[in-house]
N, C-alpha and C positions, 0 to 999 in steps of 0.2 A: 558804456562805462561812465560817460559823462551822467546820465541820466542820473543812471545809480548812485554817483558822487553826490550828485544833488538832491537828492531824495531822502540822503543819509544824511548831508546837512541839516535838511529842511527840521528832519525830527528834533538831531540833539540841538538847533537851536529853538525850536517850540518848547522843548522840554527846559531849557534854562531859561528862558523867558518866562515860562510858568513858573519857574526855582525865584528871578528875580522881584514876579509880580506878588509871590507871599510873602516872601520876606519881606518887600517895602509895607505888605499890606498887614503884617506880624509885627512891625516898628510902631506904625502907626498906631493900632491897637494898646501896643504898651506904653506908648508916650500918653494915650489918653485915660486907662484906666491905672497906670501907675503902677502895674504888676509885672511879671515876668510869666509871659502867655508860655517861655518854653517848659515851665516846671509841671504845668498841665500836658503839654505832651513830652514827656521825660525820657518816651522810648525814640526820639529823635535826635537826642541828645549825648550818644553816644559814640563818635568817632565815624569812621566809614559807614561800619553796618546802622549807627542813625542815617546818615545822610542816603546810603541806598534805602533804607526803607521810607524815608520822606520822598526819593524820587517815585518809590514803586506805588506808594499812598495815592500823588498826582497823578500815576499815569493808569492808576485802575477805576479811578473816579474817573475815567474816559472811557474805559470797558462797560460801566454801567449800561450803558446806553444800546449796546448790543445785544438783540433780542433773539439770537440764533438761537434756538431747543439745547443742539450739542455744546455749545459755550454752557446754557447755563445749569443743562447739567453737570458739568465739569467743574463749575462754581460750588455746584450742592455739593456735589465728591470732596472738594477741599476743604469745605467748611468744616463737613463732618471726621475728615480725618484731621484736621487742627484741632476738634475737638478732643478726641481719641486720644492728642499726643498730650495734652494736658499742659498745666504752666511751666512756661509763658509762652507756649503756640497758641493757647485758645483765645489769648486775647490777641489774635492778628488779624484780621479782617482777611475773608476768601478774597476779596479783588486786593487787596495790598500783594497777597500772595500772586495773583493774575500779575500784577504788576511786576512784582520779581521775575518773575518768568519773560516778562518782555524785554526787561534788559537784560536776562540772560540772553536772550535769541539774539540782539543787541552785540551783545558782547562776542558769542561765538561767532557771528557772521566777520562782526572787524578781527579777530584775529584769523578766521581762516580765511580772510581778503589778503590778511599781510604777509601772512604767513606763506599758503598755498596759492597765494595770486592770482585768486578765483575770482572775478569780477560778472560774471555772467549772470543774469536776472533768473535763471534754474538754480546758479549753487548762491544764490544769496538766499532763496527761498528756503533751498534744501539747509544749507547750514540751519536760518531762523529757525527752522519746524524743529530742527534736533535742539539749538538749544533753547527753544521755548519749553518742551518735555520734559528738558533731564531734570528741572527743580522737581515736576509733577511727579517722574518717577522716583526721584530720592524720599518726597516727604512717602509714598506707595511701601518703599523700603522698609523706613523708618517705621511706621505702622502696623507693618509686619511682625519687626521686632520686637516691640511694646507687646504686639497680644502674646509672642511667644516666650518674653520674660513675664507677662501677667500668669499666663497657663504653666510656666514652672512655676511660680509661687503658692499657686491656689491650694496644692497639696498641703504643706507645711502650713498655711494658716488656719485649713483647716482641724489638722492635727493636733494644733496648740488650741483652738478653741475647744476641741475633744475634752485633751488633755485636761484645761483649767475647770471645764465643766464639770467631769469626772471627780473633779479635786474640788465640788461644791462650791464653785461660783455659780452667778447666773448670767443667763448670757450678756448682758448692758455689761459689764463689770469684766467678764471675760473677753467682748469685743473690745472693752476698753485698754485691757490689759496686752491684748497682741496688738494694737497700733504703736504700742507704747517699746512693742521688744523686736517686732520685724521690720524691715526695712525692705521699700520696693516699691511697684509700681501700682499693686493692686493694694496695697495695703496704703497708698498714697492718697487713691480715690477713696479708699475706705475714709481715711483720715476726714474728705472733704465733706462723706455722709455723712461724720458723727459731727463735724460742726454743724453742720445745715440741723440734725439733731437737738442740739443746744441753743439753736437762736429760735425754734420753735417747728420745726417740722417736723412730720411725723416719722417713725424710722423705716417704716414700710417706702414712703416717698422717698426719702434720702438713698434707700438702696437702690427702689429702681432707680433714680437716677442716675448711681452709677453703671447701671446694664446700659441706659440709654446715652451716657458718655464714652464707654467704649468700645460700646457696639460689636461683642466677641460670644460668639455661641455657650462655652463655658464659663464665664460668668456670670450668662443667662441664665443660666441653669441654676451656680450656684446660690444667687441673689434669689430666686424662685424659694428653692431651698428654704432661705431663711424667710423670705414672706411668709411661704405656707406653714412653717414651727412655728412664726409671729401668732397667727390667726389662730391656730386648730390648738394651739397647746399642747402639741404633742410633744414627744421625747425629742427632742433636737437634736443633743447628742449620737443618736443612731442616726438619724437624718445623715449628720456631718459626718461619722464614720465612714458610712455608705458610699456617699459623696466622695469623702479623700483618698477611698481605697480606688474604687474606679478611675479618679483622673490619675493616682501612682500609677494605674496598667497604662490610661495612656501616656502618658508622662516617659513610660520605660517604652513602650513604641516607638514614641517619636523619636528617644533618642537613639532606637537601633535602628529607624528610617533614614535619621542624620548619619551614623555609621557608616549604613550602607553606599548613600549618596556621596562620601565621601573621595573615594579613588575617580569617579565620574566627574567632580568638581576638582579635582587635583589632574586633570589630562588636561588639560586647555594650558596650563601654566608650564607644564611639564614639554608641551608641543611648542610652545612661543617663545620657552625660557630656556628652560632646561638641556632640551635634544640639541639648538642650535649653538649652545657653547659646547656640548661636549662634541658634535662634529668638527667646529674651527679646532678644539685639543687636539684631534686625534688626526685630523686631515690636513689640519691650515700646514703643519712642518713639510708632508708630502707634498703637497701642492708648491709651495716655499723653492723646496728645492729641485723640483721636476722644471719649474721656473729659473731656479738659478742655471739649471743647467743645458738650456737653450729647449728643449723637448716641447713647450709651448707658443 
């Protein structure tokens, strides 16, 4: 236990020490260029979540340095889904985020010391691993939901590019027109290709870009789509028809797959929640009174 006391010290005062040595070295700085270095790091400067992300910034620029395969695979994994969730995840550096993760492990290990009075070098281990993951598996979550709020929207925009096409726009003018009436997630990234469009790049590039931003089979497809109407000249309109009729079917799949999964996702709560207050209803009075009446 002692060890572990000190081990735990050792860190959180490295890690203030590291807090102490930029900040004199951030004073200095501004006393001799006469600026205010925090307005350049601005996402610092925001109350707690600044300050935890300035500790997470130090303590992932110490991760660098570990050359393990599976770290840095896990690296690449984050980077790319910070990418996928789009602003303001994409501007967080993968090791910032490594760094969240370590005071979470941090964090869970002293509360279930204090809490559960687990002191043992197993469950300080075991706790860290658990709360090192649960940030990994939340942003895993979260990335989830993004593609499957992108993949309901991909129908309806493309319905309305049908639609305005049909009604004698062309497409520049028609993509312009649904950025401007839908709101979303894929119509978000759309938004980012038609700037990248207007300061000079080609629209071909700007779309894959967004296939290669959030990295989702169905927008592969759909971005495809518009490349190859770009190139061939073809009818595009039928293209996009085509397109929006097929992801409706799967669109209406998924949501009878969710249906389905439903009563299966509704037992866990029902066995945890549910069952054990209606037994205390219906038994705690018997029990109560077989008790009052000497019988136990």
């Amino acid at each position: 236990m002692i060890i572990l006391i000190a081990v735990l010290s050792g860190c959180i005062a490295g890690i203030l020490s590291t807090l102490v040595f930029d900040t004199v070295a951030k004073m200095q700085i501004e006393r001799r260029v006469k600026t205010n270095v925090s307005a350049v790091f601005g996402m610092y400067d925001k109350g707690l979540t600044g300050n935890l992300l300035f500790f997470a910034e130090k303590i992932g620029a110490y991760t660098r340095r570990i050359r393990y395969p599976r770290f840095a695979a896990m690296v690449t994994q984050i980077r790319s889904q910070l990418v996928v969730m789009g602003t303001p995840y994409n501007r967080l550096e993968a090791y910032t985020f490594v760094g969240v993760q370590v005071l979470s492990g941090f964090a869970t290990t002293m509360v279930a010391g204090i809490v559960f009075e687990l002191y043992s070098p197993v469950a300080v281990i075991v706790f860290f691993a658990v709360g090192f993951f649960i940030p990994y598996a939340m942003l895993g979550i979260k990335v989830k939901e993004r593609h499957l709020a992108v993949f309901r929207q991909i129908p309806d925009v493309l319905d309305l590019l049908v639609l305005m096409m049909d009604a004698g726009l062309d497409f520049s003018r028609a993509f312009e027109r649904v950025l401007t009436v839908q709101k979303g997630p894929f119509t978000d990234e759309l938004k980012v290709a038609q700037q990248e469009v207007i300061v000079g790049r080609s629209r071909g590039e700007a779309l894959r870009g967004v296939a290669e931003r959030l990295q989702y089979p169905p927008v592969t497809t759909v971005i495809n789509a518009f490349i190859v109407s770009l190139k061939t000249g073809g009818s595009m309109a039928d293209n996009l028809r085509d397109s929006a009729e097929q992801f409706r079917i799967e669109r209406f799949h998924m949501a009878e797959k969710l249906a389905g999964e439903a009563p299966l996702k509704l037992m866990m709560p029902l066995i945890l929640l549910i069952f054990p207050t209606i037994f205390i209803i219906l038994f705690g009075p018997i029990a109560l009174s077989f008790i009052g009446g000497g019988l136990f």
